[in-house]
C-alpha positions, 0 to 999 in steps of 0.5 A, a space after each residue: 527426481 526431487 523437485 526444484 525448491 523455488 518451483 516448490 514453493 512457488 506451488 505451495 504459494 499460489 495453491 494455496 493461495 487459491 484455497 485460501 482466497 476461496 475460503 476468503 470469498 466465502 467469509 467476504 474477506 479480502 484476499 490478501 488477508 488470505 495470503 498472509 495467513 497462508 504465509 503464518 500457516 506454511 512459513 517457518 512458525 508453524 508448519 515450516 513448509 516454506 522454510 527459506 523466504 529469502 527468494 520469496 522475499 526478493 520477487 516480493 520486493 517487485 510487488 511493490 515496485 509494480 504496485 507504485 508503478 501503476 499507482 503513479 499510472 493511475 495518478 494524472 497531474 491535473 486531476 489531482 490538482 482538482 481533487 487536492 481542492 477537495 481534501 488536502 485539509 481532510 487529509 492533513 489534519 486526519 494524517 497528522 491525528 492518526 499519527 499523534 494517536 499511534 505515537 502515543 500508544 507506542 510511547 505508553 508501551 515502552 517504545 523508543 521515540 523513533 521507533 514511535 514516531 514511525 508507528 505513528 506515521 504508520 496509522 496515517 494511512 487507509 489502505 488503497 486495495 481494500 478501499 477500492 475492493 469494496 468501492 462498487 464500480 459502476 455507483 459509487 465511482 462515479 457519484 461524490 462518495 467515490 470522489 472524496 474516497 479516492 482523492 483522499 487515498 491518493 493524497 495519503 498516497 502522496 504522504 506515504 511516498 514522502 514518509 518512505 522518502 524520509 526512512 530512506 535517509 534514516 542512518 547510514 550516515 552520522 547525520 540523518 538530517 544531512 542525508 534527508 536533505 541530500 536525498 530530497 535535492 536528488 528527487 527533483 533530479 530524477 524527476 526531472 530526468 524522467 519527464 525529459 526522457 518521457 517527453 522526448 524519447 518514450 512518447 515518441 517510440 510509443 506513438 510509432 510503434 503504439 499498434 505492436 502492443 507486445 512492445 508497449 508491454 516491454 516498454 512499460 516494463 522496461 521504463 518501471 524497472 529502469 527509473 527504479 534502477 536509477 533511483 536506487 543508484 542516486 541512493 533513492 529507493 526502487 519503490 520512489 523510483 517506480 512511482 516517479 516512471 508511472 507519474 512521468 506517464 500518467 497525463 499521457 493516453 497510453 498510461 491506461 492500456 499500460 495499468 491494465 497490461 501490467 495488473 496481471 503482473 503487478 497481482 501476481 507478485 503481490 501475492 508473494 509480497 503478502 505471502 513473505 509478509 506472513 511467512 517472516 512473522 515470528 508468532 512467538 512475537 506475538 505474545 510480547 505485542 498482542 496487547 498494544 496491537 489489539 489496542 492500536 487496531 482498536 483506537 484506529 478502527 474507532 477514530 478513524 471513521 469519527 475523524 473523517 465523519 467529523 472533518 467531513 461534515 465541516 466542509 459540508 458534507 451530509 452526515 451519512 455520506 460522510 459516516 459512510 466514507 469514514 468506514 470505508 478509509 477505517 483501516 490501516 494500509 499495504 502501506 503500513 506493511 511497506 513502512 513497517 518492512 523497510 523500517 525494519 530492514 534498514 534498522 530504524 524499529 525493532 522487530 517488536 515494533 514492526 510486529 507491531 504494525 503488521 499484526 494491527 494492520 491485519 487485524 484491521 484490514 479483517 474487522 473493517 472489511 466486515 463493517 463495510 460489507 455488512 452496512 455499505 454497498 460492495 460487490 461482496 455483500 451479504 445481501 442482494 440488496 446492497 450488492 453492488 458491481 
């Protein structure tokens, strides 16, 4: 009897993934460089096991949903109001360089302005999996290096929902100004929904019934994929939707065991998202960007830890901490994937300029790795000496 293609490809997905993330651990490589280069390798430019993506593609998109959701879990309100204290100027003004930088060498390679000026807010971000992959648990969380990592990382979080917000209103009317401005009155509505719902429905089902924790594992579901459902309804996207349910529940206790009952979930698409990411790249692309990806990969692993090292050390900050935090966020981000991805879909870049992204996001995500784990303390790291849990 033939096998059912889904099944197939849901084997040959998560098989290989196996073999591949052994082979990353060995190399000290993150893992999700693991899934896309599976994908590349069985996805339609090369082998061509996995020819049709689309299905892939849609579980994907639940990847990310998950992803937001537990990122806005992870998000407690009044915590992030004393870290913005912190670092809101670090990350402004590094946000807003990164950026120039990445326009710049978009527009210096015959890019159109638009297509551009979304690179560029692409480079804006470091990415949140391999920054906290890479950030010992039981040291540096708890010390300021971790402090300032992950406040910095959430604030570019923030930005990167804004900046998703805005390709959200990017043309399905003649007037994008219009549809931003429409798009930013229903924000606040939904939020404000949300918090109402939460205070006055949620907490309370969940503080009756908080002992049966099959329930608050359906609740939490439940909630994501309803506020996202919404969203998408108000002409918002899932993903904005995702993040306002785990913001809503972040400053609430359950948040926590909710973030841990759902990373098994959240990882398991985010495995195929990585995966689609891999199979929908057209290596016949690359030999038309290779050269503007290499060098926005390069500019941005060189700039990246010299604008932070020297942000840092106007505020204060020793010199080798702060050496130390600018290679740990100098790396492109899942978010540049994301930006990249959606930019595409709705057609605000061309296929060139999305490639663009991916190739120098990965790109970075491989060298990076290696800096850190070669010269930081991980749990990754070549030596005993700078191994850390």
């Amino acid at each position: 009897m033939q096998s059912d293609p889904i099944v197939f490809t849901i084997f040959v997905i998560f098989a290989g993934s196996a073999v591949f993330a052994t082979l990353a651990l060995y190399t000290r490589q993150a893992l999700l460089v693991a899934y896309i280069l599976l994908g590349v390798l069985v996805g339609p430019s090369v082998l061509s096991i996995v020819s049709n993506t689309a299905a892939i593609q849609e579980m994907a998109h639940l990847g990310i949903i998950f992803l937001l959701f537990l990122m806005g879990l992870e998000l407690d309100p009044t915590k992030l109001l004393l870290l913005l204290k912190k670092t809101t100027v670090i990350t402004l003004a590094s946000s807003l360089s990164f950026a120039a930088m990445g326009t710049g060498i978009a527009l210096a390679f015959g890019f159109q302005t638009t297509e551009s000026l979304i690179v560029g807010g692409a480079m804006m971000f470091s990415s949140t999996i391999v920054g906290l992959k890479l950030l010992p648990m039981t040291v540096l969380h708890h010390q300021r290096t971790g402090e300032i990592v992950i406040s910095i990382l959430l604030l570019q979080d923030l930005i990167a929902i804004l900046f998703l917000l805005v390709l959200e209103g990017g043309g399905e009317t003649g007037d994008p100004l219009l549809e931003i401005l429409q798009l930013a009155a229903v924000l606040p509505l939904l939020l404000a929904g949300a918090i109402l719902l939460v205070r006055h429905v949620l907490i309370r089902l969940l503080a009756a019934f908080d002992t049966i924790k099959e329930y608050t594992f359906l609740v939490a579901i439940g909630w994501c994929l309803g506020v996202a459902e919404a969203a998408s309804l108000l002409g918002l996207s899932e993903e904005i939707g995702a993040y306002i349910a785990g913001v809503t529940l972040a400053s609430h206790p359950i948040s926590l065991y909710m973030a841990e009952r759902l990373r098994p979930l959240r990882d398991f698409f985010l495995v195929m998202f990585f995966f689609a990411l891999g199979a929908g790249f057209d290596l016949s692309m690359a030999a038309e960007i290779w050269m503007p990806a290499v060098l926005l990969a390069i500019v941005m692993m060189l700039c990246k830890p010299l604008v932070f090292r020297f942000l840092l050390r106007r505020t204060g900050e020793a010199g080798g901490r702060s050496a130390e935090i600018g290679f740990r966020l100098g790396q492109l981000s899942e978010f540049s994937l994301l930006v990249a991805a959606l930019a595409l879909a709705r057609g605000e870049i061309s296929p060139g300029a999305s490639y663009l992204i991916q190739l120098s996001t990965l790109l970075t995500f491989i060298v990076s790795v290696y800096l850190v784990v070669l010269r930081y303390p991980t749990p990754i790291a070549l030596s005993d000496r700078l191994r850390r849990d």
